[in-house]
FISELUM-681889 format. One line per 8 residues: for each residue z, x, y of C-alpha. Coordinates in Angstrom, 2 decimals. Layout:
REM residues N
Z,X,Y; ...
This chain:
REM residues 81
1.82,15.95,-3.13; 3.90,13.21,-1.50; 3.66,10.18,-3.42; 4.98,6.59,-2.79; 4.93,3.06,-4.21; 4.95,-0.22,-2.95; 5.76,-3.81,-4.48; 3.87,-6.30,-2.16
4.42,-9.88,-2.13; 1.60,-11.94,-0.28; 1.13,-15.36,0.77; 0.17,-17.88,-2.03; -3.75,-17.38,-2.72; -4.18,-14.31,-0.47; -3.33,-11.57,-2.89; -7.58,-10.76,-2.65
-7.50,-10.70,0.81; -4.65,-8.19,1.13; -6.09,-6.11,-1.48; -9.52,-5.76,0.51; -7.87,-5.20,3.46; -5.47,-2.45,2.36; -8.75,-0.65,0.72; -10.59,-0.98,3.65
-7.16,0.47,5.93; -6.55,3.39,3.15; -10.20,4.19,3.03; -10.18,5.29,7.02; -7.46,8.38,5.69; -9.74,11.12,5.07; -6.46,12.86,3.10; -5.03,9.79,1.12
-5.44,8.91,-2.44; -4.49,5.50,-3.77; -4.64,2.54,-6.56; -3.90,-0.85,-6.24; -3.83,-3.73,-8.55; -3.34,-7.45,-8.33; -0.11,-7.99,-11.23; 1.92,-10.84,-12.29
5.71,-11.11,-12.02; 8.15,-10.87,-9.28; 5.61,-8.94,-7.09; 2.16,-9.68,-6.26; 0.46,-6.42,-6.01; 1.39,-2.72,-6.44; 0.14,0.36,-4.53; 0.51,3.75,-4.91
-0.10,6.28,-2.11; -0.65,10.01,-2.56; -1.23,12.13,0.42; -1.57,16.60,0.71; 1.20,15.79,3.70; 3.57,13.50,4.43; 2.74,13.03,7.66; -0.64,11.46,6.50
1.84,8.86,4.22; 3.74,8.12,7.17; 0.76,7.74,8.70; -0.73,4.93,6.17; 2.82,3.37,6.17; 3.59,2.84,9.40; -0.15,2.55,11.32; -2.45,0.85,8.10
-0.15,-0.99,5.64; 2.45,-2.72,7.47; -0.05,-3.77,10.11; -1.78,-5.74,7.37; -1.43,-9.61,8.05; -0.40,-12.00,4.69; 2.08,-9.52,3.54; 5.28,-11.34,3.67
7.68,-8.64,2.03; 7.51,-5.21,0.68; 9.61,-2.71,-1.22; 8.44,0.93,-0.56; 9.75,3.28,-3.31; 9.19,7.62,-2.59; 8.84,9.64,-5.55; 11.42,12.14,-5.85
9.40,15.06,-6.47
């Protein structure tokens, strides 16, 4: 199963927002599994995306996630499976 990670940062005090939204976004994808949590550090949250296809993960990327407003910079990381 394709898998992939992100490393969001947010704007300052919106990490909840972004969170809710990316649930709500991901939820829509009858075919995608995923976890996100709030964190501390150099990032503000993290996301992992499992799909049965990568089209479906393309999908999320390119349609849901990076049409999600307050997300100022992301690094997107594939598993190598």
């Amino acid at each position: 199963m394709p898998t992939t990670y992100f490393l969001l940062n947010v704007t300052l005090n919106q990490e909840q927002s972004v969170i809710d939204n990316i649930k709500n976004s991901l939820s829509e994808i009858a075919d995608i599994i995923f976890d996100i949590q709030g964190v501390f550090g150099v990032y503000d949250i993290v996301l992992k995306v499992t799909s049965d296809s990568e089209d479906s993960l393309r999908n999320a990327v390119m349609n849901k996630i990076r049409s999600i407003q307050n997300i100022q910079s992301s690094i997107t990381m594939i598993v190598n499976e």
